[in-house]
C-alpha positions as CSV (number, residue, x, y, z in Angstrom):
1,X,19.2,-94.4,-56.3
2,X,19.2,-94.1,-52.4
3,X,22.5,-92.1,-52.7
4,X,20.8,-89.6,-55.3
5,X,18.0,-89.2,-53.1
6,X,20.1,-88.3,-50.5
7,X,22.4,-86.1,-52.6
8,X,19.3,-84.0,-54.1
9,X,17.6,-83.7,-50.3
10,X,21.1,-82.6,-48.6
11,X,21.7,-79.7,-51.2
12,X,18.0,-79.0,-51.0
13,X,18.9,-78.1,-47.4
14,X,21.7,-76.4,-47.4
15,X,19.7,-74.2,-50.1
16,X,17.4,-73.4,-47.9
17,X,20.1,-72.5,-44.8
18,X,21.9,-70.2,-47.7
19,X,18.8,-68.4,-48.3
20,X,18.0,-68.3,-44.6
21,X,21.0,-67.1,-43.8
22,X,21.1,-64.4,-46.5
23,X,17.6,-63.1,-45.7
24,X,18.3,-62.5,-42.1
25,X,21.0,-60.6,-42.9
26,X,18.6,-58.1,-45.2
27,X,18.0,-54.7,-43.0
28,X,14.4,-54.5,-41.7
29,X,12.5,-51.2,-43.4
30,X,12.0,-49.2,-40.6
31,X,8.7,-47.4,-39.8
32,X,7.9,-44.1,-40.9
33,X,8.8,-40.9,-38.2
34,X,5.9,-39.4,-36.8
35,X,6.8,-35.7,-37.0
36,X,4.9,-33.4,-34.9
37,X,2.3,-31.9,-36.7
38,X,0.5,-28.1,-36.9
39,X,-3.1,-27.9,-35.5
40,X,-4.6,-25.2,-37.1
41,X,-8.1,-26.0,-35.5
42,X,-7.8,-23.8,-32.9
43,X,-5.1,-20.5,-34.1
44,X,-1.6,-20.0,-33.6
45,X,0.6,-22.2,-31.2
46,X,-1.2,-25.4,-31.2
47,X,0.1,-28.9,-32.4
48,X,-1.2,-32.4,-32.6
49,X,0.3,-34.7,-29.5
50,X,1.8,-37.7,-31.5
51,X,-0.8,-40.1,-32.3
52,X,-3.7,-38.8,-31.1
53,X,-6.2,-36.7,-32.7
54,X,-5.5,-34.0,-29.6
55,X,-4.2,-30.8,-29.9
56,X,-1.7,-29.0,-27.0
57,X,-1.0,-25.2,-26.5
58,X,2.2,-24.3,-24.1
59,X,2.1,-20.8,-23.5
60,X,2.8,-18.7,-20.5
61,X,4.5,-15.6,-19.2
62,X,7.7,-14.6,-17.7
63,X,7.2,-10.8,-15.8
64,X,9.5,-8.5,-13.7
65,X,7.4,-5.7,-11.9
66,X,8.9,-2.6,-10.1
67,X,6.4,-0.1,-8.2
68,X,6.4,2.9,-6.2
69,X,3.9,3.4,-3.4
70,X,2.6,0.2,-4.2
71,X,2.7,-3.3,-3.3
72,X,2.9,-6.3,-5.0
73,X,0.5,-6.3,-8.4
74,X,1.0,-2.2,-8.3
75,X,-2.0,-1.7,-4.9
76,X,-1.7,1.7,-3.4
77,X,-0.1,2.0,0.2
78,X,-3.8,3.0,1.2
79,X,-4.6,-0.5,2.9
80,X,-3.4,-2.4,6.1
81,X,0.2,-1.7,7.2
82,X,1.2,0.0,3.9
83,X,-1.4,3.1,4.8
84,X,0.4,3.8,7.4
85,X,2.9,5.9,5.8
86,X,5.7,5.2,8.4
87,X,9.2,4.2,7.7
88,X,8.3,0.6,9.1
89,X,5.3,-0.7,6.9
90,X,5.1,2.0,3.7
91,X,7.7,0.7,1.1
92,X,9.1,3.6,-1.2
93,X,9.7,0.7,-4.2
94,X,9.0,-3.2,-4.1
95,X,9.4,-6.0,-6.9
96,X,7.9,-8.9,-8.3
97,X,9.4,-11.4,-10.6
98,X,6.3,-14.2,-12.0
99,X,6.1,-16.7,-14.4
100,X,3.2,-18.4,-15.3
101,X,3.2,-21.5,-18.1
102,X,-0.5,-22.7,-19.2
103,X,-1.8,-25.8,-21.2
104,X,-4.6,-26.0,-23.4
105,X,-5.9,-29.0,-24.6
106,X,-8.6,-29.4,-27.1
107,X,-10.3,-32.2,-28.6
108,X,-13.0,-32.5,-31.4
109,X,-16.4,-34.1,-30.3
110,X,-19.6,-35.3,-31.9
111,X,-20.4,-33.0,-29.0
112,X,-18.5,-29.9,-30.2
113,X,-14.9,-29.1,-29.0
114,X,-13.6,-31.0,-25.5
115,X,-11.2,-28.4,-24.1
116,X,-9.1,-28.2,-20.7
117,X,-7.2,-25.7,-19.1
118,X,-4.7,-25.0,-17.1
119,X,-2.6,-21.5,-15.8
120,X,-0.5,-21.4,-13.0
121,X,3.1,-20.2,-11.9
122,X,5.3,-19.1,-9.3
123,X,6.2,-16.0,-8.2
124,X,8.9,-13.9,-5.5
125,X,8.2,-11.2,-3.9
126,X,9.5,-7.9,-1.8
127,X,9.4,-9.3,2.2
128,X,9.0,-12.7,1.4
129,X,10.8,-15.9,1.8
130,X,13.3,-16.3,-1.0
131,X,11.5,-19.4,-2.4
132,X,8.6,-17.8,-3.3
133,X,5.4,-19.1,-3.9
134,X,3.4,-20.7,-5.9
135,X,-0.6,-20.2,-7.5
136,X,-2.9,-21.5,-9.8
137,X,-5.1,-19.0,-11.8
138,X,-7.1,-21.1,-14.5
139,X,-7.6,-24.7,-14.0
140,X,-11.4,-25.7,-15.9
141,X,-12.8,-28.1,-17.9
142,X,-15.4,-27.3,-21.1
143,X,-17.3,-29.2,-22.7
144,X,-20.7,-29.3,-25.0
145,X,-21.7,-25.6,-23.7
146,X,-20.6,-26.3,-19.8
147,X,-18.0,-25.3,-18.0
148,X,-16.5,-27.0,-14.9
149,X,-13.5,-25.6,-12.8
150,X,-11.7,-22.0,-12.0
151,X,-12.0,-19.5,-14.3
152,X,-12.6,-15.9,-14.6
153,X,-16.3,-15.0,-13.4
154,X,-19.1,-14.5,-15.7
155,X,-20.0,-10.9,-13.9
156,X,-17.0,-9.3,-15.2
157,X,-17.1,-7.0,-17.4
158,X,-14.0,-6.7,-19.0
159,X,-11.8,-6.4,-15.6
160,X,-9.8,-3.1,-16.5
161,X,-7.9,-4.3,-19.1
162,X,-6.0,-1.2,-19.8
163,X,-4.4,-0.8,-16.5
164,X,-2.0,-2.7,-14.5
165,X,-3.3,-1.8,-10.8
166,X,-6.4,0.1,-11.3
167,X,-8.5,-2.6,-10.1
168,X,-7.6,-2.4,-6.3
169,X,-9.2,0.9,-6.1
170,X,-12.7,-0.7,-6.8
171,X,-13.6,0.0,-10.4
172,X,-15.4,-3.1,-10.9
173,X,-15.3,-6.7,-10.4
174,X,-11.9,-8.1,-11.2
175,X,-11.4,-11.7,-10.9
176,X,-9.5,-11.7,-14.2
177,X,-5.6,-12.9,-12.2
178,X,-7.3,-15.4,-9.5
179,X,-10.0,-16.4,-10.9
180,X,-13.2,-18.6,-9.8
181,X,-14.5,-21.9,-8.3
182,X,-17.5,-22.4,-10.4
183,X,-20.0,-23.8,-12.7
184,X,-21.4,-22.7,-16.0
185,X,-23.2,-23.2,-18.9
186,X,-23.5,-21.1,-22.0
187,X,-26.1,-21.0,-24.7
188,X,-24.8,-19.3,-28.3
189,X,-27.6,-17.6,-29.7
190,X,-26.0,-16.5,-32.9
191,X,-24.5,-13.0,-34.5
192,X,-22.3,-12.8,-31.5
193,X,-25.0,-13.3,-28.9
194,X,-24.4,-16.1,-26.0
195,X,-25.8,-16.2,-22.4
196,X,-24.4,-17.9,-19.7
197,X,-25.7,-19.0,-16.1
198,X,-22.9,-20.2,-13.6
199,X,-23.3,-21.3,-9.7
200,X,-19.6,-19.5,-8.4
201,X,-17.9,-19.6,-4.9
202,X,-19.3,-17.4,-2.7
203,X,-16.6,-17.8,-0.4
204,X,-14.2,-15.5,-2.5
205,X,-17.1,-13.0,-3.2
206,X,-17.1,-12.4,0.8
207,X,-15.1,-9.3,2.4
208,X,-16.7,-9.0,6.1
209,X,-19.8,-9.4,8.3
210,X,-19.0,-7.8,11.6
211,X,-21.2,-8.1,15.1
212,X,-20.4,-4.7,16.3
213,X,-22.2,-5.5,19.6
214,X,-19.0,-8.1,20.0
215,X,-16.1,-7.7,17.5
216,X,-13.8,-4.3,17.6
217,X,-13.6,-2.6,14.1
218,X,-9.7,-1.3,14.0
219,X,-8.1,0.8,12.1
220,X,-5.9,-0.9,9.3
221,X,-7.6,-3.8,10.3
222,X,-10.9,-6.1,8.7
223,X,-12.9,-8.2,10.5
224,X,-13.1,-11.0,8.1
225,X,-11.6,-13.2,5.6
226,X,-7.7,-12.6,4.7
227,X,-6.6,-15.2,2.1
228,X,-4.7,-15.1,-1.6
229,X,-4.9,-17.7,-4.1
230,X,-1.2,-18.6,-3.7
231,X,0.0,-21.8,-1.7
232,X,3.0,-21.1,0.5
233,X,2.1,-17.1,1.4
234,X,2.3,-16.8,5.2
235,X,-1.5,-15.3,5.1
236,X,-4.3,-16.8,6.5
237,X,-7.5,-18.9,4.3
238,X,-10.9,-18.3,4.4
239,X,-12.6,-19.4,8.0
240,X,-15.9,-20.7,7.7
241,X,-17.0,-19.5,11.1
242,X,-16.1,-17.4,13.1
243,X,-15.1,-18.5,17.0
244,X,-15.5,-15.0,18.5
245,X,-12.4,-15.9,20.6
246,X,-11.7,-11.8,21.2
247,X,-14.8,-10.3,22.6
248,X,-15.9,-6.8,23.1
249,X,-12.2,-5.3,23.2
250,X,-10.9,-3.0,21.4
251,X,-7.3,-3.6,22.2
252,X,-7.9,-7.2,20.4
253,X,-10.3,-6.3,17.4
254,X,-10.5,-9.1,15.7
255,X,-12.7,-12.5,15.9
256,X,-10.0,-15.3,15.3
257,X,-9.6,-18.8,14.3
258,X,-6.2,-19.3,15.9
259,X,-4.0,-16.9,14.6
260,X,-6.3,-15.6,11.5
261,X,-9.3,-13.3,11.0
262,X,-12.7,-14.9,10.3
263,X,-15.4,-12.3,11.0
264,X,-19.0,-13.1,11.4
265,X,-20.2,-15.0,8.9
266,X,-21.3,-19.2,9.2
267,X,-20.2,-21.6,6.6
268,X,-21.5,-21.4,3.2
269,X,-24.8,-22.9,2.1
270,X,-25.7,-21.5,-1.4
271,X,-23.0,-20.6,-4.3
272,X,-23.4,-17.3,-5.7
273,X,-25.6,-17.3,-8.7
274,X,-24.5,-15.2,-11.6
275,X,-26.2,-14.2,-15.5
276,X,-24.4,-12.5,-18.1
277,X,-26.0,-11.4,-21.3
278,X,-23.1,-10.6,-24.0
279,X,-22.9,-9.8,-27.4
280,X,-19.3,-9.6,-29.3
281,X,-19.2,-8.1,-32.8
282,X,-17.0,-6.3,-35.3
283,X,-17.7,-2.7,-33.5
284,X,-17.2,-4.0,-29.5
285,X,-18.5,-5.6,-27.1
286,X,-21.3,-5.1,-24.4
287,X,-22.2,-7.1,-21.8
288,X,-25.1,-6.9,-19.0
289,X,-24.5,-9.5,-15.6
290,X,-26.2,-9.8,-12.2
291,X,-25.5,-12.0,-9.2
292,X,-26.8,-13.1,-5.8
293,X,-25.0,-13.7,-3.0
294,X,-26.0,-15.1,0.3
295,X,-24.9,-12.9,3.6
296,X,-25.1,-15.8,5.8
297,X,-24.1,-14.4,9.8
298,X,-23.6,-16.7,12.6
299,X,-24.7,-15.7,16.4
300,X,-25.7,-12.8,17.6
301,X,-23.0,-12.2,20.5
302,X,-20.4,-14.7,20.9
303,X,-20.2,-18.5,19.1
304,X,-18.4,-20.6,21.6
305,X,-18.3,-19.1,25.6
306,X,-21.2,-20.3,26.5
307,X,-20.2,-19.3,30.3
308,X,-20.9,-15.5,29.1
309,X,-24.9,-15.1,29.5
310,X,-25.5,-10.9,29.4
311,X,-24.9,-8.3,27.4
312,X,-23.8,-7.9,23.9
313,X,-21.3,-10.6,23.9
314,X,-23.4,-13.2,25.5
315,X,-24.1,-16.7,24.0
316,X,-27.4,-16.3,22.5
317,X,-27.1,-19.4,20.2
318,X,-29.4,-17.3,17.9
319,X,-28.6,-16.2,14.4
320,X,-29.8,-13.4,12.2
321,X,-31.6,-14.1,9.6
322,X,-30.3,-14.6,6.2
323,X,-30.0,-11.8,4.0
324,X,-29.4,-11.5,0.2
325,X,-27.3,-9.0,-1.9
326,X,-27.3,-8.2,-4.9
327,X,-25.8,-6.8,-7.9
328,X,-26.0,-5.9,-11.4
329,X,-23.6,-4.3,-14.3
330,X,-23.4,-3.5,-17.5
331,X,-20.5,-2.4,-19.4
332,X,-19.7,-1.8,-23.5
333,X,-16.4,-1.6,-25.3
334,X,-16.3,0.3,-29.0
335,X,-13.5,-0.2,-31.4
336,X,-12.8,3.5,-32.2
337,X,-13.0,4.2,-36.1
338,X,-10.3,6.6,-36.6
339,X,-7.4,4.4,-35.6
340,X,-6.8,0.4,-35.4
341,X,-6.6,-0.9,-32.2
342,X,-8.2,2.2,-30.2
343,X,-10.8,1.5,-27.7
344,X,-13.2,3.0,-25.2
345,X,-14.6,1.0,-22.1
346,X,-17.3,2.3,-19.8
347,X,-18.8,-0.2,-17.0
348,X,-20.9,0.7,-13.8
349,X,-22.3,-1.4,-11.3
350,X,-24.7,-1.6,-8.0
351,X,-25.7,-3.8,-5.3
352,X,-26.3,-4.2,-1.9
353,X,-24.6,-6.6,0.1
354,X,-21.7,-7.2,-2.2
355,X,-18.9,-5.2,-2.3
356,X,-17.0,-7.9,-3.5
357,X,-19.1,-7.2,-6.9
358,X,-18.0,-3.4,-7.5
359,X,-14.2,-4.3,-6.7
360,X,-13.9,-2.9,-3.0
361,X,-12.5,-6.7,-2.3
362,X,-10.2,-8.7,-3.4
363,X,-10.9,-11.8,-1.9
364,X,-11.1,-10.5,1.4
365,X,-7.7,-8.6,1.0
366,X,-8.6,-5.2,0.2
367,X,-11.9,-4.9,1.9
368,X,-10.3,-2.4,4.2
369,X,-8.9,1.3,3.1
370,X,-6.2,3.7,5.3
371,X,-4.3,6.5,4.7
372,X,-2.5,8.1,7.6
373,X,-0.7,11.9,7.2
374,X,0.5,13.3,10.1
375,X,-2.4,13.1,12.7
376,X,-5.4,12.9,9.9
377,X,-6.3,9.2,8.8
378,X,-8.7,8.6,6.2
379,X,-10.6,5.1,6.7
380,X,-12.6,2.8,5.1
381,X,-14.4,-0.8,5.6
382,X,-16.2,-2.1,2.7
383,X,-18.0,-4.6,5.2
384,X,-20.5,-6.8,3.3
385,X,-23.2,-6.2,6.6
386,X,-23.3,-5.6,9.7
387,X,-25.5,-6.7,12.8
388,X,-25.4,-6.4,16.7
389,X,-27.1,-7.1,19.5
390,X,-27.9,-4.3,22.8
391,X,-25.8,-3.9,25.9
392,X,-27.9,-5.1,28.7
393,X,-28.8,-6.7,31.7
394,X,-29.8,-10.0,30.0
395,X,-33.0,-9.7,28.3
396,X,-31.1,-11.6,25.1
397,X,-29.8,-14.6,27.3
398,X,-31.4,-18.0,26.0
399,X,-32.6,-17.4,29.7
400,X,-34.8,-14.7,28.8
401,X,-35.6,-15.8,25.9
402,X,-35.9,-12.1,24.6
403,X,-34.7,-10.8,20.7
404,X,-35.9,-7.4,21.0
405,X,-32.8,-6.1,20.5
406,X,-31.3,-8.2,17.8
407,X,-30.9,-6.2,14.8
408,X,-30.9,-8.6,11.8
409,X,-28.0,-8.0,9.1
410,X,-28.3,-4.9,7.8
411,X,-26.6,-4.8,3.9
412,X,-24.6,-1.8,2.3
413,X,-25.1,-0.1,-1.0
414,X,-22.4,-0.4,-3.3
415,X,-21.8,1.6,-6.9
416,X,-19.2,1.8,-9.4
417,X,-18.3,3.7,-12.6
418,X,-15.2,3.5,-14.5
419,X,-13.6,4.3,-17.5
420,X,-11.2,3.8,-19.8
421,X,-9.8,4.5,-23.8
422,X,-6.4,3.7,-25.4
423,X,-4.7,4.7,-27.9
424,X,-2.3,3.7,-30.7
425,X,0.3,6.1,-31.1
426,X,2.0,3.0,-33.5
427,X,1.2,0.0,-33.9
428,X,4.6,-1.1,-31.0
429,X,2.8,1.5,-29.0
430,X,-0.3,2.7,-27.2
431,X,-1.2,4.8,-24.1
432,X,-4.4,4.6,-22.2
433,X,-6.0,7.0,-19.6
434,X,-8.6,5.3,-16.9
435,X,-10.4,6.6,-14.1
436,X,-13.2,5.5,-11.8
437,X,-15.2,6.2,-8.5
438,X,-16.7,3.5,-6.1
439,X,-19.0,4.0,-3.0
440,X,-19.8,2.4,0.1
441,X,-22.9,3.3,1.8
442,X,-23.9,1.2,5.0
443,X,-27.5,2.9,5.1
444,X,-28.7,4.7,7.9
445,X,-30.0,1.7,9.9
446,X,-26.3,0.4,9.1
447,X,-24.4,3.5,10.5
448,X,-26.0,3.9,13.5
449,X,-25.2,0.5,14.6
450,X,-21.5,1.3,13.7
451,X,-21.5,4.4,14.9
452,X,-22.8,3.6,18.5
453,X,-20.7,0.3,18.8
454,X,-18.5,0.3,22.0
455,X,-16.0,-1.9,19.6
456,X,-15.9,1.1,16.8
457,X,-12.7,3.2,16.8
458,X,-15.0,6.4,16.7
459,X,-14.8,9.0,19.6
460,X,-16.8,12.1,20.1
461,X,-15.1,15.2,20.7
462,X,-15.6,17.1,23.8
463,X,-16.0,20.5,23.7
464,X,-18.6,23.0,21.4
465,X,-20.2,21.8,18.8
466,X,-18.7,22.4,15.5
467,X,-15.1,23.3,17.3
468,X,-12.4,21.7,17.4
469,X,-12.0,19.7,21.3
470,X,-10.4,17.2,23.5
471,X,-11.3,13.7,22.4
472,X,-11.8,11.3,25.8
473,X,-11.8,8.0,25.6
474,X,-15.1,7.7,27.7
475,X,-17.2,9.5,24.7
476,X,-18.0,6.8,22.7
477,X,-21.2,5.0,21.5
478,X,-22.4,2.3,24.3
479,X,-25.3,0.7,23.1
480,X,-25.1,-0.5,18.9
481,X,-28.6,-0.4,18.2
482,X,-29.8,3.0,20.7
483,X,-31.1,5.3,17.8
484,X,-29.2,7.5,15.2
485,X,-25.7,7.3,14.5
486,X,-23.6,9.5,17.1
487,X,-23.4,13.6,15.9
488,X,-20.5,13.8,13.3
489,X,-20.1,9.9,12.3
490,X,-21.1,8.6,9.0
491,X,-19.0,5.6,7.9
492,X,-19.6,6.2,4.0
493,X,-16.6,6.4,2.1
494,X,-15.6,6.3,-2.1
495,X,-12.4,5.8,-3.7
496,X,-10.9,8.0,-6.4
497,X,-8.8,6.9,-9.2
498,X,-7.3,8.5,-12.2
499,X,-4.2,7.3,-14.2
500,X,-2.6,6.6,-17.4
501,X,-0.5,3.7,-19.1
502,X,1.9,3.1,-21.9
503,X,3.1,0.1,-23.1
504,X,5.8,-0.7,-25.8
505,X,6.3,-3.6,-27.7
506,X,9.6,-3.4,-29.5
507,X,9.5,-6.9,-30.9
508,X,6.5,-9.1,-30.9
509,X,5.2,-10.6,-27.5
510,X,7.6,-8.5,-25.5
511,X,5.7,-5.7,-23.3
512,X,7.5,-2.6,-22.0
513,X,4.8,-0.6,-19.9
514,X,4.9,2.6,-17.1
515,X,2.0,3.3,-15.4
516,X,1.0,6.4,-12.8
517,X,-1.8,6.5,-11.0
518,X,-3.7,9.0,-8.3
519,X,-6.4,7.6,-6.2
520,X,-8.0,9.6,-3.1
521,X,-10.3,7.5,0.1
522,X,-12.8,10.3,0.9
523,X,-14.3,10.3,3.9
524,X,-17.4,11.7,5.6
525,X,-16.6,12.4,9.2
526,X,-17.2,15.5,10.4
527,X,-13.3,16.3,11.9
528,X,-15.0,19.1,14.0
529,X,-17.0,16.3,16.0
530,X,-15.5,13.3,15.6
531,X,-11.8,11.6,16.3
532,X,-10.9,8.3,15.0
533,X,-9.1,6.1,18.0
534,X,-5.7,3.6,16.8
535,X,-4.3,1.5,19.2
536,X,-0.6,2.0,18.1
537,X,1.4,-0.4,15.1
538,X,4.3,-0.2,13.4
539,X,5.8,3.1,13.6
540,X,2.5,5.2,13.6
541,X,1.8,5.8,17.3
542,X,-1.2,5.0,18.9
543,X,-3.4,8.2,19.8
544,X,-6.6,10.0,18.6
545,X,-6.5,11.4,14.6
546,X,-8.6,13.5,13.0
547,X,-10.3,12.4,10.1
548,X,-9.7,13.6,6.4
549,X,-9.7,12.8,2.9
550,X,-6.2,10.9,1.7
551,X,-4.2,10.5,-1.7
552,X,-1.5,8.7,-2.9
553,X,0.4,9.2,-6.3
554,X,1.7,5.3,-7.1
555,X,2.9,3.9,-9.9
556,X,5.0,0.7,-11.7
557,X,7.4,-0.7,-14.3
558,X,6.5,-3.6,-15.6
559,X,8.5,-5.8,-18.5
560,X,6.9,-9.0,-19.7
561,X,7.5,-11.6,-22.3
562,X,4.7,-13.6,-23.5
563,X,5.1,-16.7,-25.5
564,X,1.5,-18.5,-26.5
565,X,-0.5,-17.1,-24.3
């Protein structure tokens, strides 16, 4: 009995190590491929990340730019160097090659979509180094109305769309390639109707505040903020204030922060505060925005050499008040009705104290306008304000304890108007024609303070009034706050531009585009009084010009590639 026992457990056994064995060897199922799945919760181009209920966009840009009379982005040779129109600084053609890749990522919330954003690329460019550099244009959070990050500002009104380059001839505010540091939040009223109010950088909205009782105002040059969104451009950032290290000399015209130009403003206290009211429906678009800005100066005189205790470039350890600009614009864009896809645009703006607002700046780049021909210059400084205190014997030394003669900041007006429309010749390609004017006005208080600096590059000419004559050096304002402007000298200026645009898209997402543009600086000097002094750079010689109304014919080739943008 024992041995059947045994007999019946052993072959129960090796039963069970047959079975074992057999079901080991059966293959595993494996488990199911997650393909990557369409989003179609947001448009075109988006796709679920595996496993998550997240959609991703990758999009971006890849661009070749050729121009003529321009600089990089297509900006007239009418500013810095490039106005000189000398074989040294005044390229006949330059090129740009960018690419820019963006992600967007969206997420649905019990809170409404989550969304982030980012755009940035690299670029190389004429005169650089051959590595190039690289930039960040979008980089923002959204989410239940609010909007955290840098994006394009809320003042904007459409930021010429149908050009390539009109933007650096004022025409608007244009933040719409570097975009802003700032804060939103946006209310959707319905039928197209939403309303935003956003706290933005104010340092970017800043071109110049210059103490013309201490700083030199140069031709080709600004007394203020020279920066670019890029990381790797040899170009100085924004200074926060200004250390006054070149004092009342024209020779050295600009207040410094080791090798870089900072002007005459302190560091920022209060972000610029901008409202837009905008409605988008099936005929256009219109939008009406306003902003403040803060014009925030630091001393009168100079900020650090305290060992200097008279005149205009004493240390008074006294500021000018605060001042405030302003600005507001409205702008509307109508779907034409006799042709899909045609447009018109129309968008003006005014202000005071904020240039920056109308497009005369571009962060702190093209705050400053010159055109040399021959021996005429045409000039312009779209200063945000300007302030000085008197040559003297004193009376505004901390000593004295006198501020008769401080001026407090006086603020510019500022207008725009420009215009555009496009066309559809096909539906692979369109034309557009824009044109615009934008002034600069520093008010008569303004001028005369400019005019009568011993720092200005203006010069009185000797001889009869209304004649041509000898321009001395010695005839020159001497006191920046003595009465009226000097006879002949009003710093005003406006910008001219007209142009046109065609772009052709042979196959989807590929651009072809030629664009020609004419823009003018008009001045209002009187030649017959007044001589404009430059100390010499590049190949233009240093001398005495007259002053006169400038143009330049520019224009660029551009071929782009989009994919998702």
């Amino acid at each position: 009995m024992k041995m059947v026992k045994s007999l019946l457990l052993g072959g129960a056994a090796g039963l069970a190590a047959v079975a074992g064995a057999q079901a080991a060897d059966l293959p595993v199922k494996a488990k199911p491929v997650e393909y990557v799945k369409v989003c179609s919760l947001y448009g075109e181009g988006f796709f679920y990340i595996p496993g998550t209920d997240t959609c991703i966009k990758i999009g971006g840009w890849v661009r070749y730019d050729q121009y003529f009379n321009a600089t990089g982005s297509g900006d007239p040779l009418i500013t810095a160097g490039g106005g000189r129109n000398d074989s040294f600084d005044s390229p006949d053609y330059f090129t740009r090659a960018r690419t820019v890749v963006s992600f967007d990522v969206r997420t649905q919330t019990e809170y409404g979509t989550l969304r982030s954003y980012y755009r940035g690329g690299f670029e190389l460019t004429s005169n650089f180094v051959s590595q190039g550099a690289y930039y960040t244009e979008r980089a923002f959070v959204q989410f239940a109305g609010f909007t955290f990050g840098k994006t394009q500002s809320y003042f904007d009104t459409w930021a010429q769309a149908w050009s390539y380059a009109h933007g650096f001839l004022g025409a608007g505010a244009n933040t719409a390639a570097a975009g802003r540091n700032l804060m939103a939040y946006t209310a959707t009223l319905g039928n197209g109707v939403s309303w935003t109010i956003a706290a933005e950088d104010t340092t970017s909205r800043r071109g110049a505040l210059w103490d013309a009782g201490t700083n030199g105002l140069s031709i080709g040059s600004f007394p203020g903020p020279n920066t670019w969104n890029g990381v790797g451009y040899p170009t100085c950032g924004f200074g926060s204030v200004t250390s006054d290290q070149n004092i009342a000399n024209t020779a050295s015209p600009l207040s410094v922060s080791g090798a870089c130009a900072t002007g005459d403003y302190a560091a920022q206290q209060v972000p610029d505060i901008v409202s837009s009211l905008r409605v988008d429906q099936a005929w256009g678009s219109a939008q009406i925005s306003g902003a403040l800005h803060q014009v925030r100066g630091n001393f009168y005189g100079n900020d650090v050499q305290a060992t200097i205790t008279q005149g205009p470039t004493a240390f008074t350890g006294v500021r000018p008040g605060d001042a405030w600009g302003w600005a507001v614009a409205g702008g509307i864009v109508v779907n034409l009705p006799w042709n899909p896809g045609d447009k018109f645009w129309i968008e003006g703006a005014v202000g005071e104290g904020t240039p920056c607002y109308v497009g005369i700046c571009q962060d702190g780049v093209n705050g400053n306008f010159t055109r040399f021909d021959g021996h005429n210059v045409a000039n312009g400084w779209g200063l945000d304000g300007v302030f000085a205190n008197a040559v003297g014997n004193g009376q505004n030394s901390p000593a004295a304890g006198g501020t008769s003669n401080f001026t407090g900041i006086q603020l510019p007006t500022v207008w725009d108007v420009a215009a555009a429309v496009e066309h559809y010749w096909t539906p692979a390609l369109r034309t557009s024609l824009f044109g615009s004017v934008t002034s600069w006005d520093p008010g008569s208080s303004g001028n005369a303070i400019m005019c009568n600096s011993p720092n200005a590059p203006t010069r009185g000419i000797a001889g009869q009034t209304g004649a041509p004559g000898v321009p001395t050096p010695a005839n020159y304002g001497t006191n920046p706050i003595s009465g009226g402007a000097i006879a002949g000298c009003n710093y005003a200026f406006e910008l001219f531009a007209v142009g046109t645009r065609t772009v052709w898209n042979p196959v989807k997402n590929l651009d072809i585009g030629v664009e020609v543009m004419w823009s003018q600086i008009h001045q209002n000097m009187d030649p017959s009084k007044i001589a404009l002094n430059f100390g010499g750079g590049g190949n233009r010689a240093a001398g005495f010009y007259s002053p006169s109304d400038e143009n330049v014919v520019s224009g660029m080739f551009r071929v782009q590639r989009n994919f998702w943008p």
